[in-house]
C-alpha positions, 0 to 999 in steps of 0.5 A: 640624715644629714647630706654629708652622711648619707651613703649612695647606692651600691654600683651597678645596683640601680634599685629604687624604694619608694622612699628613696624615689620620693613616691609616697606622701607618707614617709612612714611607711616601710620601703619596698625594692622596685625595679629601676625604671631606666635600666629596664624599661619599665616600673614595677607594680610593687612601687605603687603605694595605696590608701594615701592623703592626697594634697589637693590645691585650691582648683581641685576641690570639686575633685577632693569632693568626688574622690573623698566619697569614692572612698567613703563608699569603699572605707563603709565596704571594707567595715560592712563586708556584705555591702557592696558600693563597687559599681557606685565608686567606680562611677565616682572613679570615672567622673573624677578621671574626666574631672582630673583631664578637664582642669588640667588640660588647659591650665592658666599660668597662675594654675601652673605656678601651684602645681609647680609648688605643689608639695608632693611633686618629687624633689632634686633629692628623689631624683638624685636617689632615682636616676643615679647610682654611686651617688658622693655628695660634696659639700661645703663652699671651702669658703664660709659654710655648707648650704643645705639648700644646694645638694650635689656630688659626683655620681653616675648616670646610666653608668657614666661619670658625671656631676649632679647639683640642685636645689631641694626644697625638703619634703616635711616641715622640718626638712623645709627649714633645714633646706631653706625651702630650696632657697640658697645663700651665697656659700650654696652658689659657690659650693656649686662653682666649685663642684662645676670646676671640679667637673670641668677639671676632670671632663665631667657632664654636669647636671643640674636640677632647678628648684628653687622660689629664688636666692635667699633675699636675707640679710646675712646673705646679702652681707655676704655677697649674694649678687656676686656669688650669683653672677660667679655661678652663671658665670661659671656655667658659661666657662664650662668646657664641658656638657652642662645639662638642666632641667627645671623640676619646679619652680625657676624662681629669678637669679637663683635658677639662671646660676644654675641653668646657663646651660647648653640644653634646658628642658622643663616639666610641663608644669613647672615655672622659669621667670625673673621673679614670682607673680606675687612679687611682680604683683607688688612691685607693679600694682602694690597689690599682691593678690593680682598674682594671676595677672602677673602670672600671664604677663610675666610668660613663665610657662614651660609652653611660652619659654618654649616659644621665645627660645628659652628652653629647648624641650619640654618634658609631659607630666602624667595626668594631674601633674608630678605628684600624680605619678612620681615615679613616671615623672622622674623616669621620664626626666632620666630619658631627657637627660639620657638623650640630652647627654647622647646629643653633647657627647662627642663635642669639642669644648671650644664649641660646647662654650661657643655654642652655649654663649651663642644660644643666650646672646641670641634669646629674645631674638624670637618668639613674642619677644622678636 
């Protein structure tokens, strides 16, 4: 259903299905209502789905071994129901939970940029879906056209009005195209320089989701003023007189990230990415050899920790154990809480001293942290 079309839930509703909070890999299975885990502080057992194609990234392959025969032992029980394989999977089980904790204890900043791509981690979409009810999307710049890859509209959070844009990158092959793999034109920057000045107009927090490899580098982009369209977005975030809320769900991939996240408070997932530009890009411009993507990775500081540490980010959000697409359902609860009490710390507050205190806090990155 195409974004202009598809309805929000009912007020005061706030139920979730697990197509609707992205927690599935299959979207061909039937829905099941679960319990929405903001309003009542929990998850229901129901949002949990079995018997799925896990999407394993190139690191976790030992892991892909363990758990396949885990399930080989338990597919030969379910065929031969005298067989009884339980103790020998459970053990599988409990080497792959070990396995699962070691990789990503200590995962380098070019491991991060995979699972920050990772396929099934919930999308602006999911969270959308998720975390806000009364949802009305808005679309379209007024100018030239409506850009797939930013989606926003007016919506509740926790019962208060507020604006929600982000990227969405899609979640299937066909969605991805339709979206343009999150990467937006210039009519989708300036869609959200007027849902920004509609939020302004009418005191409304605005809440942005950040997930995109970058702006959309084409040349019809370009023709159309995709430099500008960019500056006027972050511009646009520093007149706010508003709170301006961001959370990188993904990727911050260049221009395409800071149009969007000149914010007053910026959180990331633990495993996601914030850089001026991707490690195979800087790569090839630096050493004309894209495949020294991880040294890039460490030299550009793009990990939620390091950005923590120069002052670019404010906080950062724990993900469940092996990343988003673990648990997707945690991962988009866990953001709804941030959000929750970012809001609860901007509320009140002048707007004089909202733009004061957002200029102030990007004149002021670099002056600490490895930068300094």
């Amino acid at each position: 259903m195409r974004e202009q079309e598809r309805p929000g839930p009912s007020a005061g509703a706030f139920r979730l299905t697990p197509i609707a909070a992205g927690i599935r890999q299959n979207p061909s299975l039937p829905p099941a209502s679960v319990a929405n885990p903001l309003s009542r502080g929990h998850i229901s057992a129901d949002c949990v789905t079995e018997g799925l194609m896990t999407t394993y990234l190139e690191f976790e392959k030992p892991l892909a071994e363990i758990e396949g025969k885990a399930e080989e032992l338990r597919a030969m029980a379910r065929a031969n129901p005298g067989m009884d394989v339980e103790k020998e999977a459970a053990a599988l089980d409990k080497k792959a939970a070990q396995m699962l904790t070691d990789l990503y204890k200590d995962l380098t900043p070019w491991r991060k940029c995979q699972v920050a791509r990772h396929p099934d981690r919930p999308h602006c979409r999911d969270y959308i879906d998720a975390l806000f009810t009364e949802y009305t999307p808005l679309a379209g710049d007024r100018n030239f056209a409506d850009d797939h890859a930013v989606m926003g509209g007016l919506a509740r959070f926790d019962d208060r009005p507020v604006m929600v844009i982000g990227h969405e990158k899609g979640h299937d092959t066909a969605s991805r195209i339709t979206h343009n793999f999150g990467m937006a034109r210039p009519e989708g920057y300036r869609k959200a320089i007027r849902l920004m000045d509609m939020a302004d107009r009418f005191n409304l927090p605005v809440i942005t989701l950040v997930d995109t490899p970058g702006a959309y580098p084409g040349k019809g982009a370009e023709e159309r003023g995709q430099a500008e369209a960019i500056a006027r977005s972050t511009e646009q975030c520093l007149k706010l007189g508003v709170p301006l809320i961001s959370v990188i769900i993904g990727e911050g991939g260049s221009g395409g990230a800071v149009a969007f996240a000149t914010a007053n408070r910026i959180a990331m997932l633990e495993h996601s990415v914030y850089s001026v530009i991707s490690p195979e890009g800087c790569a090839s411009i630096l050493w004309k050899d894209a495949e020294k993507m991880r040294e890039a990775a460490e030299a550009l500081r793009l990990t939620a920790q390091d950005l923590k540490k120069l002052g670019v980010i404010d906080r950062i959000i724990p993900e469940p154990k092996g990343g988003a697409q673990r648990d997707r359902l945690a991962t988009i609860t866990a953001v709804g809480h941030e959000i929750g009490k970012m809001l609860d710390e901007l509320s009140g507050k002048k707007r004089a001293g909202l733009i004061s205190d957002r200029r102030k806090k990007f004149i002021e990155m670099g002056s600490k942290g490895l930068a300094a």
